[in-house]
LUMSEFI-736411 format. One record per residue (C-alpha): residue number from 1; z, y, x. Coordinates in steps of 0.5 Angstrom, whole numbers, plus 2048, in hexadecimal, padded with zeros to 3 digits. Each point is the difference from the previous one (the first is absolute). Example, Ala and Ser with C-alpha at 12.3 -4.5 7.8 and 13.67 -1.06 7.14 Angstrom:
// LUMSEFI-736411
marvex seq: 1, pz: 810, py: 7F7, px: 819
marvex seq: 2, pz: 7FE, py: 807, px: 802
This chain:
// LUMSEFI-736411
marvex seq: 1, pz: 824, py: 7D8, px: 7F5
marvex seq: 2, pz: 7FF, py: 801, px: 7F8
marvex seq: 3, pz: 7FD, py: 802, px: 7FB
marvex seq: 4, pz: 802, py: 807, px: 800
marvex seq: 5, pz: 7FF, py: 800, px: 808
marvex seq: 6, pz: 7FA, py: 7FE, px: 7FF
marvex seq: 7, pz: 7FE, py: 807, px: 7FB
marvex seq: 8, pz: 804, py: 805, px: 803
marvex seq: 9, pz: 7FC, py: 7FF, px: 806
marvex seq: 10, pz: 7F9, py: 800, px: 7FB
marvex seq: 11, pz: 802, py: 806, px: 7FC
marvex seq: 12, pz: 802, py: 804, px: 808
marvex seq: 13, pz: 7FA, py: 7FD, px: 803
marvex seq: 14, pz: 7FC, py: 803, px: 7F9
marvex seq: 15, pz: 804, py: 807, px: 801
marvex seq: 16, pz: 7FE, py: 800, px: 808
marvex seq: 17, pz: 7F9, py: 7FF, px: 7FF
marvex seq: 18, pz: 7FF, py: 805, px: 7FC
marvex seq: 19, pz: 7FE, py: 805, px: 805
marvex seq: 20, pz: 7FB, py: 7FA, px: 803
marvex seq: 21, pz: 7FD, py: 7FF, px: 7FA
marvex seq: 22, pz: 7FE, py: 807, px: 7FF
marvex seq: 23, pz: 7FD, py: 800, px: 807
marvex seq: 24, pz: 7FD, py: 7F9, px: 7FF
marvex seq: 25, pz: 7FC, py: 803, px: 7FA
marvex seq: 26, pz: 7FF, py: 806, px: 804
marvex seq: 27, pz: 7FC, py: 7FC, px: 805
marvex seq: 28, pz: 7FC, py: 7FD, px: 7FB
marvex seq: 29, pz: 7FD, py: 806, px: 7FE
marvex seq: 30, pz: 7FF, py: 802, px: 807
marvex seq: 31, pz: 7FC, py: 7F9, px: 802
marvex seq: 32, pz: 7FE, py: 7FD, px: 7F8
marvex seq: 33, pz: 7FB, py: 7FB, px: 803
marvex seq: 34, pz: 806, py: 7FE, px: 803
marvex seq: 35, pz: 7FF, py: 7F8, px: 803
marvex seq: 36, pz: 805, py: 7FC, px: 7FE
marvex seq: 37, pz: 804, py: 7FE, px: 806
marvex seq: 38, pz: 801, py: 808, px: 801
marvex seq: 39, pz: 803, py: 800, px: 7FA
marvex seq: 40, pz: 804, py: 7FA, px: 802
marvex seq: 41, pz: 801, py: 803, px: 807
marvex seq: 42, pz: 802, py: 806, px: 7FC
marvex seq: 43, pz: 806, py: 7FD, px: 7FB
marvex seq: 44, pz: 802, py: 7FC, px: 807
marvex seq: 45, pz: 802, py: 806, px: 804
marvex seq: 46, pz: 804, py: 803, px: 7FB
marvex seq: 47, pz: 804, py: 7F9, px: 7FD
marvex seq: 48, pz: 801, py: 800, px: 808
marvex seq: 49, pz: 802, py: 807, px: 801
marvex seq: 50, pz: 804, py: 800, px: 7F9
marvex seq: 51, pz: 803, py: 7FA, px: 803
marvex seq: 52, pz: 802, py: 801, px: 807
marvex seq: 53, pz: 803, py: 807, px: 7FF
marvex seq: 54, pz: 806, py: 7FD, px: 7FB
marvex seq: 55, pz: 801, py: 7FA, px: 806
marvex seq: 56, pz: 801, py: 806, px: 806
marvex seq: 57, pz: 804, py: 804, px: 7FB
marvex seq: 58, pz: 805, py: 7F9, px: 7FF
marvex seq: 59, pz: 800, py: 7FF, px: 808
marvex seq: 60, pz: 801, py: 808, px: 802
marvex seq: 61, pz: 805, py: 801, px: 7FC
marvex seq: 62, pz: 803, py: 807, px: 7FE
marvex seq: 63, pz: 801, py: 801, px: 808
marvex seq: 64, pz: 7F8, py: 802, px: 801
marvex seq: 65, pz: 7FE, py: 802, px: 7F9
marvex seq: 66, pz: 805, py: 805, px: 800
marvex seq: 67, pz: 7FD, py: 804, px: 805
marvex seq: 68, pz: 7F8, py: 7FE, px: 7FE
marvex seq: 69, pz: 801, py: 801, px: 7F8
marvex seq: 70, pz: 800, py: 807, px: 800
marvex seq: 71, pz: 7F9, py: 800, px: 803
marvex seq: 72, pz: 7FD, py: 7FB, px: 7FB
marvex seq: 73, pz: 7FE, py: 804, px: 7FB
marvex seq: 74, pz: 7FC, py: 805, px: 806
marvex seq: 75, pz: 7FD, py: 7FA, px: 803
marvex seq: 76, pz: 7FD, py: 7FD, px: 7F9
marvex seq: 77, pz: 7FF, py: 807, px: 7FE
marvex seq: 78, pz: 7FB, py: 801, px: 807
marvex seq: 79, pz: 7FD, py: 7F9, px: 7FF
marvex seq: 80, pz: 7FE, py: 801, px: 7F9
marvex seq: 81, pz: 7FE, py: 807, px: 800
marvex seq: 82, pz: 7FB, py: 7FF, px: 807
marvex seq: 83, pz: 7FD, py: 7FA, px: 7FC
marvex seq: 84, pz: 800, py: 803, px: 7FA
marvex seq: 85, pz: 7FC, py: 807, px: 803
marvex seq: 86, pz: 7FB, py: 7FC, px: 804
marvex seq: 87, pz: 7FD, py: 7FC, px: 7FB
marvex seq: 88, pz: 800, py: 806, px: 7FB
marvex seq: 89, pz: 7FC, py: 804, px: 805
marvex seq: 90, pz: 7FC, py: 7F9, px: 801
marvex seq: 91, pz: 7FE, py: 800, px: 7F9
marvex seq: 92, pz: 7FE, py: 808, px: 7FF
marvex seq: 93, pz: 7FC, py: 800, px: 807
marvex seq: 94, pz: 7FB, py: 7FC, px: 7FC
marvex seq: 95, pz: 7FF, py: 7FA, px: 805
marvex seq: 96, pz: 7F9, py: 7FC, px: 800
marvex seq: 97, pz: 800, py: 7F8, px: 800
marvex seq: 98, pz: 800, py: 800, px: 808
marvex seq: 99, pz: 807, py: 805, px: 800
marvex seq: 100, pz: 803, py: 7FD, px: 7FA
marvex seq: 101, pz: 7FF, py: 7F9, px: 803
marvex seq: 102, pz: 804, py: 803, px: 806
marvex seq: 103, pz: 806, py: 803, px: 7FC
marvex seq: 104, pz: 803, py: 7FA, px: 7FD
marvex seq: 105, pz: 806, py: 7FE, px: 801
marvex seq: 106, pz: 801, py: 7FD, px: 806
marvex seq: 107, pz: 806, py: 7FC, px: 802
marvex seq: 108, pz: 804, py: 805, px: 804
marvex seq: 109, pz: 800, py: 804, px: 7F9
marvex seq: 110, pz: 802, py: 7FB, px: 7FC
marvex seq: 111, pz: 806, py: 7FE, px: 805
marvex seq: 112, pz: 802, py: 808, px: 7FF
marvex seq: 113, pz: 7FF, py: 7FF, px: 7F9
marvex seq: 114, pz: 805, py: 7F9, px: 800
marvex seq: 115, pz: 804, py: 805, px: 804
marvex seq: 116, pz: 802, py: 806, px: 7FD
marvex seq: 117, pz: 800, py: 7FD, px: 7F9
marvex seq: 118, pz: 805, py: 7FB, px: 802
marvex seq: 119, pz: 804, py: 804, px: 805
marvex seq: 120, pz: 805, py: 801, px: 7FB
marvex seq: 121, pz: 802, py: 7FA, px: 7FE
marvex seq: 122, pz: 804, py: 7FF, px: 807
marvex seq: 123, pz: 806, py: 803, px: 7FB
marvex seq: 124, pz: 7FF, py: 7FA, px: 7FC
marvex seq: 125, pz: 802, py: 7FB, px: 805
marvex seq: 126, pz: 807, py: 803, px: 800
marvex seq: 127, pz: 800, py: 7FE, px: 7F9
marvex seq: 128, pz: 7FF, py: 7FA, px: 803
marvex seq: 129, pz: 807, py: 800, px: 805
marvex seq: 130, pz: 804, py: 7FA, px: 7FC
marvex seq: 131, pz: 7FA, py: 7FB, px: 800
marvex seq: 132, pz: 7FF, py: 7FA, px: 805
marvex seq: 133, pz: 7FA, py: 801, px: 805
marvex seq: 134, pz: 7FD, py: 7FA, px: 7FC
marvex seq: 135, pz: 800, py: 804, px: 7F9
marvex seq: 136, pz: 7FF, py: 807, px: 803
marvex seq: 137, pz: 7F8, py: 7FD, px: 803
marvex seq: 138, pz: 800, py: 7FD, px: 7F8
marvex seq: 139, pz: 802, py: 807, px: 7FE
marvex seq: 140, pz: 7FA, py: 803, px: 804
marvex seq: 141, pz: 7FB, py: 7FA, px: 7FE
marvex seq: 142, pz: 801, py: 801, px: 7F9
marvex seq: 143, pz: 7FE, py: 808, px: 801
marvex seq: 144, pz: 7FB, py: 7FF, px: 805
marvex seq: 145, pz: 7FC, py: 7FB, px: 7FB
marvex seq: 146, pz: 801, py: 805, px: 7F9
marvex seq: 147, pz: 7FE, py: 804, px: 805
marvex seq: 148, pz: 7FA, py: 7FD, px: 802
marvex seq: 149, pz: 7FD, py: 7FE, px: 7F8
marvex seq: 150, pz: 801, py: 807, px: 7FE
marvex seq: 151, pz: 7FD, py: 803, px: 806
marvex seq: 152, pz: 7FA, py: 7FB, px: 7FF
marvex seq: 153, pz: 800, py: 802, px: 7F9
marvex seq: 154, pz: 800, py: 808, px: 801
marvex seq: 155, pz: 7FA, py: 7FE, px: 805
marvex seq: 156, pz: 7FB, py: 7FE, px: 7FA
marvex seq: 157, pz: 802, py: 805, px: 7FC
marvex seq: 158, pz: 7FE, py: 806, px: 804
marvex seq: 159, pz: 7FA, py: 7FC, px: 802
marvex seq: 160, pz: 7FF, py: 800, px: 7F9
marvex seq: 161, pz: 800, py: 808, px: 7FF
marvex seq: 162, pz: 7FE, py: 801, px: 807
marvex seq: 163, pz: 7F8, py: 7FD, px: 7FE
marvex seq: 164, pz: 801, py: 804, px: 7FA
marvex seq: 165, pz: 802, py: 808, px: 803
marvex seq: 166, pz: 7FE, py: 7FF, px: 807
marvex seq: 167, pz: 802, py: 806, px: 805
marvex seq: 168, pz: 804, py: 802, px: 7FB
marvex seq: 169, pz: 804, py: 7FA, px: 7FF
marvex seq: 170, pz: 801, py: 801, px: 808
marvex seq: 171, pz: 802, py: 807, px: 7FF
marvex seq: 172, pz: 806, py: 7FD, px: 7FA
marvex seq: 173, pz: 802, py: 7FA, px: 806
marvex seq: 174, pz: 801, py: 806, px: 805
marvex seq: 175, pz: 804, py: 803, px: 7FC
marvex seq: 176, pz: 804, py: 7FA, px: 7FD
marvex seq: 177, pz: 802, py: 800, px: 807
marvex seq: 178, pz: 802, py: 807, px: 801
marvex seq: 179, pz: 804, py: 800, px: 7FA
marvex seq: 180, pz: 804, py: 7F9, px: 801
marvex seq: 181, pz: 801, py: 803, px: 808
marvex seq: 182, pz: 803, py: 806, px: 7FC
marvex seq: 183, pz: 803, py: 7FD, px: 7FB
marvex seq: 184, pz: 804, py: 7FB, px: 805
marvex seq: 185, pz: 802, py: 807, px: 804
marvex seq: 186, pz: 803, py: 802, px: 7FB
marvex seq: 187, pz: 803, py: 7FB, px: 7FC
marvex seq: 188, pz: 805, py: 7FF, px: 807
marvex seq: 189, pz: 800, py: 807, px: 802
marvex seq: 190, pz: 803, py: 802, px: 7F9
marvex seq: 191, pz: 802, py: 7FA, px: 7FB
């Protein structure tokens, strides 16, 4: 392992979490009273996901991902959008304290989350086919950190305009969700 090892794998795990990042923040809109061990629970899972999607890659191999990778971009697409409309229609429903209080996010949401906005780094891993065991779980370290502080970071920064806009900023998150599910569907179907 050397330096450049060390930031091919930063500058890919900045690039892999892009999509976490945007759905981190998303979640800060939705919950912006958010308490600190969520927002850590938040950037854990997708660090994980964001980790563990690559290293199934490594171990797969092309055998099995050939025959899934055509549906990756409908999974994420499905996920997404699913996530994306329910908090939409949570926000223009108008919800009391005591609804509001039952439509944060809950870990099953946050596993689906970690899910679909890391599925596509299950190609990834291929890249990672000339790599020892050792340095592939390096390589998903790496990622599943950079993941990690953009995450958290994204968090604080939606919480911050979702005191601001309340259910308006709810309805931006939704949407932020619908539109990275489209895009990943779109950016593996035709580019």
């Amino acid at each position: 392992m050397n330096f450049s090892f060390f930031i091919k794998n930063v500058l890919l795990g900045a690039g892999l979490a892009m999509d976490a990042c945007a759905v981190s923040m998303a979640n800060g809109l939705k919950e912006p009273k958010m308490k600190i061990n969520k927002t850590i629970l938040i950037a854990f899972i997708f660090g994980f996901f964001q980790a563990l999607m690559p290293l199934i890659g490594y171990f797969v191999g092309h055998a099995i991902l050939d025959l899934i990778e055509k549906f990756i971009p409908w999974i994420a697409l499905v996920l997404l959008l699913f996530v994306g409309i329910k908090m939409i229609i949570e926000a223009v429903k108008g919800n009391d304290d005591e609804t509001n209080d039952k439509a944060l996010l809950t870990f099953k949401t946050l596993l689906v989350q970690g899910a679909a906005t890391s599925i596509d780094a299950l190609s990834v891993g291929l890249t990672f086919a000339d790599y020892t065991v050792s340095l592939a779980f390096i390589s998903a370290l790496i990622i599943a950190v950079v993941t990690f502080v953009i995450s958290f970071i994204a968090v604080f920064i939606g919480k911050k305009f979702g005191t601001k806009f309340g259910s308006k900023a709810e309805i931006a998150g939704g949407i932020i969700l619908v539109l990275i599910g489209i895009e990943i569907f779109v950016e593996k179907m035709f580019f």
